[in-house]
C-alpha positions as CSV (number, residue, x, y, z in Angstrom):
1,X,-23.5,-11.8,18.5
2,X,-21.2,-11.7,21.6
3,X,-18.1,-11.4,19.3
4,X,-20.1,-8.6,17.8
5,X,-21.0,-6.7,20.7
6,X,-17.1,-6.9,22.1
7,X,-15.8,-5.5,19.1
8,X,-18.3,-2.3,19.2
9,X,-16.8,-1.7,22.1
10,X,-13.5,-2.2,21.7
11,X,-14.2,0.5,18.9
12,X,-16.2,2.4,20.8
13,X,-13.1,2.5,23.7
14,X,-10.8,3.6,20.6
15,X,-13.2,6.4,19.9
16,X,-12.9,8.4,23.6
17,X,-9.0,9.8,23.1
18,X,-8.8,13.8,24.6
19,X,-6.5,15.3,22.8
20,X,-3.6,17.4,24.5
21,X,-3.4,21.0,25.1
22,X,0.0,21.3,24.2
23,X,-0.6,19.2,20.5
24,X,-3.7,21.4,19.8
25,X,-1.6,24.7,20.8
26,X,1.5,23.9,18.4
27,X,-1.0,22.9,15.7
28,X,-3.0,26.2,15.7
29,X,0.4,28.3,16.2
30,X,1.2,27.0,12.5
31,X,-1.8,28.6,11.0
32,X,-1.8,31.5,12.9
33,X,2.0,31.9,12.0
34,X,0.6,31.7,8.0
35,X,-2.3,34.2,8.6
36,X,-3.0,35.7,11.7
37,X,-6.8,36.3,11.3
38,X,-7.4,33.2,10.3
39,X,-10.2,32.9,13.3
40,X,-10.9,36.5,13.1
41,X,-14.7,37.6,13.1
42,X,-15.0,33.5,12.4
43,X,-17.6,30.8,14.2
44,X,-15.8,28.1,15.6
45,X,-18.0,24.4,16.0
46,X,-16.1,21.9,18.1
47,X,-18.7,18.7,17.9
48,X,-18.3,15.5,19.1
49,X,-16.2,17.1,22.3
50,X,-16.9,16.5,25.8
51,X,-16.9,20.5,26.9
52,X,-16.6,20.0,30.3
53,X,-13.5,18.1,30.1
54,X,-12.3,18.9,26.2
55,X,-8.5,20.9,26.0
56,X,-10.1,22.1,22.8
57,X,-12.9,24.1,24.1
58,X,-10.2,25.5,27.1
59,X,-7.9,26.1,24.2
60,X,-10.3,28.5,22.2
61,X,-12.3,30.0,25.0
62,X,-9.0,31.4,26.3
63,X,-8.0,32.7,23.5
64,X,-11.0,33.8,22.5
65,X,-9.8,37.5,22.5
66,X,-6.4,37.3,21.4
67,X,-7.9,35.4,18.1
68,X,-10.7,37.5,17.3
69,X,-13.4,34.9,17.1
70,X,-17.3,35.8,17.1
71,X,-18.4,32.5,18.4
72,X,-17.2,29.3,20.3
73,X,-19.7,26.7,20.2
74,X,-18.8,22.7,21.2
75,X,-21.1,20.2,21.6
76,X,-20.9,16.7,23.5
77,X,-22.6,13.3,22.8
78,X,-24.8,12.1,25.6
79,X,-23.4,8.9,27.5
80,X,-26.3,6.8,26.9
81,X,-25.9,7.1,23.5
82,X,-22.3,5.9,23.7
83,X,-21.6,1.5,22.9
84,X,-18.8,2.2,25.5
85,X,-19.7,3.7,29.0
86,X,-17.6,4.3,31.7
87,X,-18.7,5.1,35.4
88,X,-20.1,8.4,34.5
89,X,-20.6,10.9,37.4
90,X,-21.5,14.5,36.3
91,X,-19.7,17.1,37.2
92,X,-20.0,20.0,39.9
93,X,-20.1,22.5,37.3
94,X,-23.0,20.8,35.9
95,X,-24.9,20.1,38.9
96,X,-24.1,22.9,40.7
97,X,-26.8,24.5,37.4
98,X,-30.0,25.6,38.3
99,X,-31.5,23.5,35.6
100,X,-29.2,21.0,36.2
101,X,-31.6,17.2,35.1
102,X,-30.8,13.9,36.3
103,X,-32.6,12.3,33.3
104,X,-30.6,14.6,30.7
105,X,-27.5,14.6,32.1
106,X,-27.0,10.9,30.4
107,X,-29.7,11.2,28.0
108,X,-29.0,14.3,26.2
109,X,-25.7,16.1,24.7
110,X,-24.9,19.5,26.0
111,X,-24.2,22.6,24.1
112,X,-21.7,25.2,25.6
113,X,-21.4,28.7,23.8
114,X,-19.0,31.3,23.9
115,X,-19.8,34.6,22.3
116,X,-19.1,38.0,25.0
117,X,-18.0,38.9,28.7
118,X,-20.2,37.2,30.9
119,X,-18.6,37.8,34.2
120,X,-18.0,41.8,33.1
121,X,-14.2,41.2,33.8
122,X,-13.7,42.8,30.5
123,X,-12.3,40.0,29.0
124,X,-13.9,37.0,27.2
125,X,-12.5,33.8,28.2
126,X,-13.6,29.9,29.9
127,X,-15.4,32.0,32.5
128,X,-17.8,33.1,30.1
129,X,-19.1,29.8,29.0
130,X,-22.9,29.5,28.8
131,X,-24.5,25.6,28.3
132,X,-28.1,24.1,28.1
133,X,-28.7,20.7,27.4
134,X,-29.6,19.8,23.7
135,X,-32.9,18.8,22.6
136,X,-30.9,15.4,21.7
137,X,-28.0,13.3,22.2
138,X,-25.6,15.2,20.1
139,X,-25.0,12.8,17.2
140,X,-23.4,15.1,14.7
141,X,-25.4,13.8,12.1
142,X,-28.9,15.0,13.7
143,X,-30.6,17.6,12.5
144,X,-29.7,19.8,15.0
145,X,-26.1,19.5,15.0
146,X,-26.1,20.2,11.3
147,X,-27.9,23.1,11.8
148,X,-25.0,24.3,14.2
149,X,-22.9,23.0,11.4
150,X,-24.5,25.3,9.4
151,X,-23.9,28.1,11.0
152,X,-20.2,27.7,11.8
153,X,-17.2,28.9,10.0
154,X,-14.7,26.5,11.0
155,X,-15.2,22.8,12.3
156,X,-12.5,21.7,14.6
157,X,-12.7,18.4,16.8
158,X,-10.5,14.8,17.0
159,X,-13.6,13.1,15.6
160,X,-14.4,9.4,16.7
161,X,-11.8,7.4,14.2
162,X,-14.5,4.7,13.5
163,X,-16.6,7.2,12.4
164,X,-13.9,9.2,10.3
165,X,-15.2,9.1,6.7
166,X,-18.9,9.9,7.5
167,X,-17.5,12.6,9.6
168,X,-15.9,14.0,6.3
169,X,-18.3,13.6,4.2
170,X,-20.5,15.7,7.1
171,X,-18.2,18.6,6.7
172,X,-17.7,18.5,3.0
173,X,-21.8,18.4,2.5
174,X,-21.2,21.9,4.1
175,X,-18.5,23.0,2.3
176,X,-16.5,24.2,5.6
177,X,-13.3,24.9,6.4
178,X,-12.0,22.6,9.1
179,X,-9.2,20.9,10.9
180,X,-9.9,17.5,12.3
181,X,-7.6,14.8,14.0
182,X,-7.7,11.3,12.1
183,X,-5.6,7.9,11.4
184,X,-3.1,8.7,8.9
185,X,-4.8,5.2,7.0
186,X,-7.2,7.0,6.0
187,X,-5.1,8.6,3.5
188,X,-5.5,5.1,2.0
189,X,-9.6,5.3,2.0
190,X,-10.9,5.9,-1.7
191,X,-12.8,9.2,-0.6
192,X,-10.1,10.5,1.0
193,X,-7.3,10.3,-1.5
194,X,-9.6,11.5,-3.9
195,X,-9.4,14.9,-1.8
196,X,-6.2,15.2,-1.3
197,X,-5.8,14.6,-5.2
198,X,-8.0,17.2,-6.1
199,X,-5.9,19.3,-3.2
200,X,-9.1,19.8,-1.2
201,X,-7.7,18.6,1.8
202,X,-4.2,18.1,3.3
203,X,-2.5,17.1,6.0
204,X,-1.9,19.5,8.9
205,X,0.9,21.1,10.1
206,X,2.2,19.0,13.2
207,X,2.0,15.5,14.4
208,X,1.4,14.1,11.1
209,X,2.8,10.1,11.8
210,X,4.3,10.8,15.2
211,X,3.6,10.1,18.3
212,X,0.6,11.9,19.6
213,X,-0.6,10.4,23.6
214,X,-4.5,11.0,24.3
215,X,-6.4,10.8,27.9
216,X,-8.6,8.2,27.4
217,X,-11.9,6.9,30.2
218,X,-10.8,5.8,33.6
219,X,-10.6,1.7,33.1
220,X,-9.7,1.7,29.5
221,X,-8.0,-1.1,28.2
222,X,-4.7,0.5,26.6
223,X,-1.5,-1.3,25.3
224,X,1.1,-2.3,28.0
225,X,3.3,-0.7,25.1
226,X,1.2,2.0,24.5
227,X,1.3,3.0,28.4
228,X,5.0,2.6,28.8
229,X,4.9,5.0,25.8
230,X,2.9,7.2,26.5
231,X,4.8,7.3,30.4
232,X,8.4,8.2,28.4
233,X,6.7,10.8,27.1
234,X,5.2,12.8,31.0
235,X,1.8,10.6,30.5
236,X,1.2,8.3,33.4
237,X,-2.2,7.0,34.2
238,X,-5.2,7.4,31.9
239,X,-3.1,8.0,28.3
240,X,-2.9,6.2,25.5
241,X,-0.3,6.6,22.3
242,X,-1.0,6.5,18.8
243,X,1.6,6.4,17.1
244,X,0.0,7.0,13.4
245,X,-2.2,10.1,14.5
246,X,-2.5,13.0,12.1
247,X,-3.9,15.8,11.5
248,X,-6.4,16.6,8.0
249,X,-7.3,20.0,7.2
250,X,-8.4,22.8,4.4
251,X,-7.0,25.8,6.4
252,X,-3.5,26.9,4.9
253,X,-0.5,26.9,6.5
254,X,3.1,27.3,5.5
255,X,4.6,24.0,5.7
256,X,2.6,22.7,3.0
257,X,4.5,25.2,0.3
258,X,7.7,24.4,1.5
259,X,9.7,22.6,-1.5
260,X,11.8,19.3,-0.2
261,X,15.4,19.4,-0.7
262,X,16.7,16.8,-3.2
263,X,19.4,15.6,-4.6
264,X,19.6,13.9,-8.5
265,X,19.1,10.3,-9.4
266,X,22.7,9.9,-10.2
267,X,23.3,11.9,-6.4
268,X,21.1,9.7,-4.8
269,X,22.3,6.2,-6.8
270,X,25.9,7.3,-5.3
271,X,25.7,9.0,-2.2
272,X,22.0,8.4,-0.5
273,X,21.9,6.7,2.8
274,X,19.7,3.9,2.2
275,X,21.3,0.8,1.1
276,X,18.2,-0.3,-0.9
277,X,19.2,2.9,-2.9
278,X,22.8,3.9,-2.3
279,X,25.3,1.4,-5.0
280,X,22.3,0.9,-8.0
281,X,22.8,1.3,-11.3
282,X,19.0,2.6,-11.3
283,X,15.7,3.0,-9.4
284,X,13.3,0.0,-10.0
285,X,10.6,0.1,-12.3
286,X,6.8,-1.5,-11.5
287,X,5.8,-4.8,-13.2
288,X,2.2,-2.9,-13.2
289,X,2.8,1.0,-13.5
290,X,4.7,2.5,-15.8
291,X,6.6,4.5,-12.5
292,X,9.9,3.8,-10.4
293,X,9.3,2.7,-6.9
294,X,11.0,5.3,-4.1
295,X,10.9,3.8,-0.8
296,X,12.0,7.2,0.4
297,X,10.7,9.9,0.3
298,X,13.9,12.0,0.8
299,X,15.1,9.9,-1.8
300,X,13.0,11.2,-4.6
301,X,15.6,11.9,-7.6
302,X,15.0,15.8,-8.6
303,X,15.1,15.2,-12.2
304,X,13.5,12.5,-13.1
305,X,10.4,13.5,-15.1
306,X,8.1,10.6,-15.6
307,X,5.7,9.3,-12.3
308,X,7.2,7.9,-9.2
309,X,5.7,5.4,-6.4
310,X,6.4,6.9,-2.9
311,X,5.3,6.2,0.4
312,X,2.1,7.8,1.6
313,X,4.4,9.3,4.4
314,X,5.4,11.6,1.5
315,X,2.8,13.5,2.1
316,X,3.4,14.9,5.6
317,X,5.9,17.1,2.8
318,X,3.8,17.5,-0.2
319,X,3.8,20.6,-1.6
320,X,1.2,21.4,-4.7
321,X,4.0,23.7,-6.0
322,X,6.4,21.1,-6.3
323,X,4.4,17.9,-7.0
324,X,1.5,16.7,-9.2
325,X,-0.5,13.6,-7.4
326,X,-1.5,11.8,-10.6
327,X,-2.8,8.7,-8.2
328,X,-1.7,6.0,-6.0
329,X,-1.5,1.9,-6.2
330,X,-5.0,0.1,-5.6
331,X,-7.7,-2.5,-6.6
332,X,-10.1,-0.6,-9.2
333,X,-7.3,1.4,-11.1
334,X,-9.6,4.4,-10.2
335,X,-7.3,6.9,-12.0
336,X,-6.4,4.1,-15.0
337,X,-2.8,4.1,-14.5
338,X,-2.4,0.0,-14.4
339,X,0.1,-1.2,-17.1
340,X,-0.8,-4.8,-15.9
341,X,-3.8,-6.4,-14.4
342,X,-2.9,-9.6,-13.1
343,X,-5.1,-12.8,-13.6
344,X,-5.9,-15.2,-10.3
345,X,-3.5,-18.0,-11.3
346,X,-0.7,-15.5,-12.2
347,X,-1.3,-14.4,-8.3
348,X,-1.1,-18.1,-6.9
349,X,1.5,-18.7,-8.5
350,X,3.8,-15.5,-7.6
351,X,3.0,-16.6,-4.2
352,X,4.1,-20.3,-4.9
353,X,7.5,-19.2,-6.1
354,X,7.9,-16.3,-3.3
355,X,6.9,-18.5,-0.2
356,X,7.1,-22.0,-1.2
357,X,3.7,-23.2,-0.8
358,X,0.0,-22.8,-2.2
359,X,-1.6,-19.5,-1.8
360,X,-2.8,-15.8,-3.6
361,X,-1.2,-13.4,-3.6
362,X,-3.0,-10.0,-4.0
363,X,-0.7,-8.7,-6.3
364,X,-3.9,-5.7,-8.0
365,X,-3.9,-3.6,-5.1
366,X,-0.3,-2.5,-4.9
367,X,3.0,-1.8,-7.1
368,X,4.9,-5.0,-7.8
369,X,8.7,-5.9,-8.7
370,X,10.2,-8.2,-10.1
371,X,13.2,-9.0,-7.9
372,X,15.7,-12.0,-8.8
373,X,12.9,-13.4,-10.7
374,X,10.7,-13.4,-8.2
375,X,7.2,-11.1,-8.5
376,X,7.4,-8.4,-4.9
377,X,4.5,-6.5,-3.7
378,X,5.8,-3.1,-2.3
379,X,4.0,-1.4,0.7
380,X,0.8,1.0,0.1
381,X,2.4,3.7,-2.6
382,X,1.1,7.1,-4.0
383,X,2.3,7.9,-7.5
384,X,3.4,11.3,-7.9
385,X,5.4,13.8,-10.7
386,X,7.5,16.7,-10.5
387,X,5.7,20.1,-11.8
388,X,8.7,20.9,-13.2
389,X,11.6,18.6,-13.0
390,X,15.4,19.9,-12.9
391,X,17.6,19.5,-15.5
């Protein structure tokens, strides 16, 4: 039970990251760049956000105007409700309230609203924040969070990662348009591929795999490497970096319809820059998939018409124009692309002649080579085909 406890709040610890002004400004300048009223006459929800304190609810409430919005609503989880609590001490703004409640202050979630010009400075902005304390603690999954749900247009928050796929699922019951920060894993997560297959969801514009630094609690346990990190990049103190962070979205934006450069096989066999490519009579070909494995994604050969395997990097640059997702390498051959299905001693025994001694090796869930006789699980691949190959 104690082993249990410490690792809900080690998770819970990786759930508090405050995104960064500046990475939510460049994101939204993307979208606004592809269609300027993309938040006009729209309801914005920001949910599990900390309002007070959140860059996103600052971000939106100042430009409230300037995008056109209707409504600006963000919501908070109470810090009782949290596995992981810090020192907590409410702020001025909130006890400085009239109806500001020592028992709801750590009980219940708060609800700040944006919708005209409070202050009569003729101009909507942060100043013109209203908040009450909600009925409950602000779990996005109570009823009244779905009912704010509801009523939005657009859902934008950096969800709790742990929490990622339920989020999803939240926002798809709903049908809304959102953007919403994530793990770029979860690309890997059956639900979520499915989505992007079906081009339901995307990746977003900025940020996608790099290194993105978030404000975490006061007392956090962060990385040594992470800190030092996070310092190179102006960060010093509170800040963590994660350096897989990404972006997932169904709001349109013009990097996703820009076609990738590429060269031919023949090109690439003679002149890439990779040595696992550059000097080859050809591309590899699966043991399990009837696909060549490109390790590369700007190494992608511009004719070659059949399906490829290609990082899941790749699609930080897919474009639906240019590419058909037919699936990716995994376990249940959910889109029944498998050439080969490998039996248990067939796995023991690719791992006896790879590493020398007794063993499995899991051979199902990804593409495999064979290299020099020996059977070669690649990294985590999705398979992909031109919509139109070159000739």
């Amino acid at each position: 039970m104690a082993n249990s406890n410490l690792t809900e709040a080690q998770r819970a610890k990786n759930d508090e990251f405050y995104t960064q002004y500046h990475d939510i400004e460049k994101e939204i300048s993307a979208y606004l760049e592809f269609n300027p009223d993309v938040f006009r006459g729209k309801t914005l929800l920001l949910p599990c956000d900390d309002p007070e304190w959140s860059n996103f609810t600052k971000y939106f409430a100042q430009n409230f105007d300037r995008f056109g919005l209707k409504k600006l609503i963000s919501t908070s989880y109470a810090v009782d409700s949290k596995t992981y609590k810090s020192g907590y001490q409410p702020s001025l703004f909130e006890t400085s309230a009239p109806y500001f409640d020592q028992v709801k202050t750590v009980k219940n979630g708060k609800i700040f609203s944006l919708t005209h010009d409070k202050t009569g400075d003729r101009k909507v902005d942060v100043d013109d924040l209203e908040w009450h304390y909600l009925n409950g603690d602000g779990d996005f999954r109570s009823a009244e969070i779905k009912k704010l749900r509801d009523e939005a247009d657009i859902i934008i928050t950096n969800p709790p990662f742990s929490l990622f796929r339920d989020f999803l699922a939240w926002i798809f019951e709903a049908e809304k348009q959102f953007l919403i920060i994530g793990n770029m894993n979860a690309i890997s997560y059956k639900e979520v591929f499915s989505l992007i297959k079906e081009n339901k969801l995307w990746l977003g514009a900025t940020g996608n795999g790099s290194d993105m630094v978030f404000a975490v609690p006061a007392g956090s346990d962060v990385a040594e490497g992470d800190k030092q990190k996070a310092a190179r990049l102006g960060y010093v103190g509170d800040y963590t970096r994660l350096g897989n962070s990404c972006w997932f979205t169904n709001l349109d934006h013009g990097r996703r319809h820009k076609p990738l450069p590429l060269m031919t096989m023949a090109d690439n066999l003679k002149y890439s820059k990779h040595k696992e490519i550059k000097g080859k009579q050809s591309y590899d070909s699966y043991d399990n998939y009837d696909a060549i494995e490109v390790p590369f994604t700007d190494s992608i050969p511009s004719d070659y018409e059949g399906v490829m395997g290609v990082p899941i990097s790749f699609l930080d640059k897919y474009s639906p124009e240019q590419f058909e997702i037919v699936g990716r390498c995994e376990n249940e051959d959910l889109y029944q692309l498998k050439t080969k299905v490998y039996t248990s001693s067939e796995c023991k025994q690719a791992y006896l002649d790879k590493f020398g001694k007794k063993g499995t090796y899991d051979m199902n869930s990804n593409g495999v080579l064979l290299i020099d006789g020996l059977l070669e699980k690649v990294y985590q691949r999705v398979l992909i085909k031109h919509r139109k190959a070159t000739k």
